[in-house]
Short mmCIF file of the C-alpha atoms (twelve columns), coordinates in Angstrom:
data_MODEL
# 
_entry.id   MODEL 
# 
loop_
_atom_site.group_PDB 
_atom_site.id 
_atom_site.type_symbol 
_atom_site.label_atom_id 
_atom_site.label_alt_id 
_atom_site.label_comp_id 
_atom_site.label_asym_id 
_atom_site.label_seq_id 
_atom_site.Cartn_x 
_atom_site.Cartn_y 
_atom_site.Cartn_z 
_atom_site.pdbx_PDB_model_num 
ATOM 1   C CA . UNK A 1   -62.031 47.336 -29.463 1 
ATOM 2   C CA . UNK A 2   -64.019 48.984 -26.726 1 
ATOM 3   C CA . UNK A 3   -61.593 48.069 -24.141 1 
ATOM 4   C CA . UNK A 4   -59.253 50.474 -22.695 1 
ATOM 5   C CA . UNK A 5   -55.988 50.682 -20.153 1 
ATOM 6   C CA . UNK A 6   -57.000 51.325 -16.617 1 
ATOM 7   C CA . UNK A 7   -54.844 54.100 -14.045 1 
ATOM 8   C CA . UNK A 8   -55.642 55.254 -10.966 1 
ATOM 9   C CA . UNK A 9   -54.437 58.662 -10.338 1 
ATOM 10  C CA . UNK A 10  -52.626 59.208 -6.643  1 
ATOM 11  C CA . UNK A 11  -52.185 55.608 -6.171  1 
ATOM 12  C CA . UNK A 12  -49.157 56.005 -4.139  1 
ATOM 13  C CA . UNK A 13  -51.101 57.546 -1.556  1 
ATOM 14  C CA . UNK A 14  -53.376 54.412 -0.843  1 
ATOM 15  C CA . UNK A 15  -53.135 51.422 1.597   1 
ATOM 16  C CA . UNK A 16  -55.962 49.856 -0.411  1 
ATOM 17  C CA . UNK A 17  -58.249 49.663 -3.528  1 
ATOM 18  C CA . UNK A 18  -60.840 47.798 -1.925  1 
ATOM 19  C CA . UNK A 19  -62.242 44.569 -4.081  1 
ATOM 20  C CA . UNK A 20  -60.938 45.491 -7.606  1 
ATOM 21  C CA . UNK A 21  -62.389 41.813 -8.808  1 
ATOM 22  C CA . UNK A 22  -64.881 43.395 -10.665 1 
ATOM 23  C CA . UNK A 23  -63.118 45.812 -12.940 1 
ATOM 24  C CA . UNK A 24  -63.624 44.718 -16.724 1 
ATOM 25  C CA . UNK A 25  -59.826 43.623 -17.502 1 
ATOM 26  C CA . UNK A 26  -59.582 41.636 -20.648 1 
ATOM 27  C CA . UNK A 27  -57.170 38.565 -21.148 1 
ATOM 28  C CA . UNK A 28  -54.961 41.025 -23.647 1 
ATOM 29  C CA . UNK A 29  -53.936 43.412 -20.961 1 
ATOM 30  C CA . UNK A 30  -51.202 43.219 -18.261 1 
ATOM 31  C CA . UNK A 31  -52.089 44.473 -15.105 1 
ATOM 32  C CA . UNK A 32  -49.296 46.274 -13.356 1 
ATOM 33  C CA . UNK A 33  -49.683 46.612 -9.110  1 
ATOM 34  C CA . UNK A 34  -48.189 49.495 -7.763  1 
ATOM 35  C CA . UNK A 35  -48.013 51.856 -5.355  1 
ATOM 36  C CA . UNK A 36  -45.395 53.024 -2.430  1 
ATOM 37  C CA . UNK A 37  -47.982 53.032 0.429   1 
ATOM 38  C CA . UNK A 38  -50.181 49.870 -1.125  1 
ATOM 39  C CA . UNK A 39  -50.407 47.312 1.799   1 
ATOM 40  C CA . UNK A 40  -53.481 45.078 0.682   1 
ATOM 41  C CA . UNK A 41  -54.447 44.651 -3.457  1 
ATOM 42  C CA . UNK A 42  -57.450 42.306 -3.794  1 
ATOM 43  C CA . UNK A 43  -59.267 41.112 -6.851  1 
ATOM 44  C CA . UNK A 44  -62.060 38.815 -6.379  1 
ATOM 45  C CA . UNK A 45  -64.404 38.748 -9.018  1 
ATOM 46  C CA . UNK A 46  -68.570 38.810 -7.501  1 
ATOM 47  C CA . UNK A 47  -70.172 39.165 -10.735 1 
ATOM 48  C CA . UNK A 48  -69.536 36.717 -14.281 1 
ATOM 49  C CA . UNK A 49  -70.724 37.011 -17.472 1 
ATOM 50  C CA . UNK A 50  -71.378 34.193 -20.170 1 
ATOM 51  C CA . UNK A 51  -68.797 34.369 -22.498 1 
ATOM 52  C CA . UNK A 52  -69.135 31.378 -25.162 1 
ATOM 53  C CA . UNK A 53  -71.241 29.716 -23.410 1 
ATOM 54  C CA . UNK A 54  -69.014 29.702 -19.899 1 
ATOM 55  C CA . UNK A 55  -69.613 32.308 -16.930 1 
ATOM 56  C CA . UNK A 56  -66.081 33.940 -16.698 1 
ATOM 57  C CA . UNK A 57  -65.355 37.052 -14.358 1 
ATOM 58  C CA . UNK A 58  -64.943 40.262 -16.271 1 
ATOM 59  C CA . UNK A 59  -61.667 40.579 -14.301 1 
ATOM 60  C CA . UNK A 60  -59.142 38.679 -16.268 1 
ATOM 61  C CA . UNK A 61  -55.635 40.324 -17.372 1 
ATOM 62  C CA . UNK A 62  -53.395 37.550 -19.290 1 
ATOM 63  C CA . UNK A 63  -50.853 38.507 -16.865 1 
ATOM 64  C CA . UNK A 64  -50.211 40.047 -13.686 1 
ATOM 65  C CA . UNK A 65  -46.762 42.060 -12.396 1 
ATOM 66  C CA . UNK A 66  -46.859 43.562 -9.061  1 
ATOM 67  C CA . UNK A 67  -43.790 46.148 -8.102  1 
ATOM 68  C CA . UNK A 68  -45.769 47.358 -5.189  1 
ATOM 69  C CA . UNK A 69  -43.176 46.076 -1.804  1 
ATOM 70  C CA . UNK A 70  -45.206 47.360 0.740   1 
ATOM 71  C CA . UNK A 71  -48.014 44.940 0.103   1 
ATOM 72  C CA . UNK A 72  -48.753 42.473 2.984   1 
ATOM 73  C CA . UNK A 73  -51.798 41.058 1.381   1 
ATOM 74  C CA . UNK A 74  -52.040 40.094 -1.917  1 
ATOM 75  C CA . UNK A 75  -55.496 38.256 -3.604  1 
ATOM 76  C CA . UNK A 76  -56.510 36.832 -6.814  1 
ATOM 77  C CA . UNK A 77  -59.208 34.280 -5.291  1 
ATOM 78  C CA . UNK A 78  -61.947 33.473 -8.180  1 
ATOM 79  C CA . UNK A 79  -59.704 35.027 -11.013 1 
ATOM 80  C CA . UNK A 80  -60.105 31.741 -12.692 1 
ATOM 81  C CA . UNK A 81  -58.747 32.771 -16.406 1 
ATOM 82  C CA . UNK A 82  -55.397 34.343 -14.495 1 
ATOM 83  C CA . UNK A 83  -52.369 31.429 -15.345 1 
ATOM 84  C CA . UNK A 84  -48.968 30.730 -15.491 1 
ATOM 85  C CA . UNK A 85  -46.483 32.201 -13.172 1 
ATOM 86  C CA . UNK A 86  -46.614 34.754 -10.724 1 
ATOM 87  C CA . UNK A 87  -43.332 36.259 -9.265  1 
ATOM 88  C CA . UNK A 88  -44.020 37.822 -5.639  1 
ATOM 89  C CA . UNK A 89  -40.251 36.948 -4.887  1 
ATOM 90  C CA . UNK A 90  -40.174 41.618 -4.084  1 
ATOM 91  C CA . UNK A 91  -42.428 40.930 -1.609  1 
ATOM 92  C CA . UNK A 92  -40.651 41.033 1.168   1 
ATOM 93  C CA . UNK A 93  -43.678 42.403 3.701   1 
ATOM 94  C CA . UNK A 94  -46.000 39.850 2.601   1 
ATOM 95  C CA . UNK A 95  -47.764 38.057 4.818   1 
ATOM 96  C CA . UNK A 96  -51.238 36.715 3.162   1 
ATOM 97  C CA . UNK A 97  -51.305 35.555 -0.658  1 
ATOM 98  C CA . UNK A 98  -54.354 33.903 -2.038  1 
ATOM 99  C CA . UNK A 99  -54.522 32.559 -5.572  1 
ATOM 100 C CA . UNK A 100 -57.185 30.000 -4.598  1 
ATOM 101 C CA . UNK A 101 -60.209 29.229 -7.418  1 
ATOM 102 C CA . UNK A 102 -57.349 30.502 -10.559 1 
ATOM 103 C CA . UNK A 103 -55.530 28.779 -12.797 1 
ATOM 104 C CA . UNK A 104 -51.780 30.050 -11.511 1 
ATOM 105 C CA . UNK A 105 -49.470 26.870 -11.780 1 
ATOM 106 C CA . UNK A 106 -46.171 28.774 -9.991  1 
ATOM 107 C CA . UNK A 107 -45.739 31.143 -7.243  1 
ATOM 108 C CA . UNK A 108 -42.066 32.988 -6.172  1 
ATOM 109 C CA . UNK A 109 -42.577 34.417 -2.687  1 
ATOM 110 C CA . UNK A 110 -39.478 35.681 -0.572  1 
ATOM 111 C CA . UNK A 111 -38.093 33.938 2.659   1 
ATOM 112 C CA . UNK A 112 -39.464 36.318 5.299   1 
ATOM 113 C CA . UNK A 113 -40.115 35.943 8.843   1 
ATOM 114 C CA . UNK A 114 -43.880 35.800 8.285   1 
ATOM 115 C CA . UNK A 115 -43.697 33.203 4.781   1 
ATOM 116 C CA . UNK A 116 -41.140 30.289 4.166   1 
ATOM 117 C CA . UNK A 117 -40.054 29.188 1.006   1 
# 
């Protein structure tokens, strides 16, 4: 397999990534958020490719964790092959989460002042 793990060196020393939703990520990889200073991770995929005869984003880990707590806005939008659960429940600064356009079925977010459970 041509496909390879992903790290960005200094990471802790970012607010943001910028649009990540075009980084080749395939379904047998977990991607891992982190980062102390991370405020905003987004992902929404701009370009597709035909994959079996459906356009798919190239950005599409079979799973997602996030341990970074600082982020306050987390997005996913268009990630259409990301499913199942994701646990935000650490969270606790979050104040924008968008999983719109994926196939997510369950969300854990904390009780904050900003989101209600």
């Amino acid at each position: 397999s041509n496909d390879t793990g992903v790290s960005i060196l200094g990471v802790n020393y970012y607010r943001s990534l910028g649009n990540m939703g075009n980084l080749s990520t395939p379904p047998a990889n977990t991607l891992t958020v982190n980062g102390k200073r991370l405020t905003e991770f987004i992902a929404e995929p701009t370009d597709t490719y035909t994959e079996n005869g459906v356009q798919v984003p190239a950005f599409r880990p079979g799973q997602v964790k996030i341990s970074a707590t600082e982020l306050k806005k987390f997005s996913l939008k268009g990630c259409k092959q990301i499913g199942g659960a994701l646990d935000a429940s650490n969270l606790t600064r979050l104040e924008e989460l968008d999983v719109r356009q994926t196939s997510i079925s369950d969300v854990s977010i904390p009780e904050t002042n900003v989101l209600k459970t």
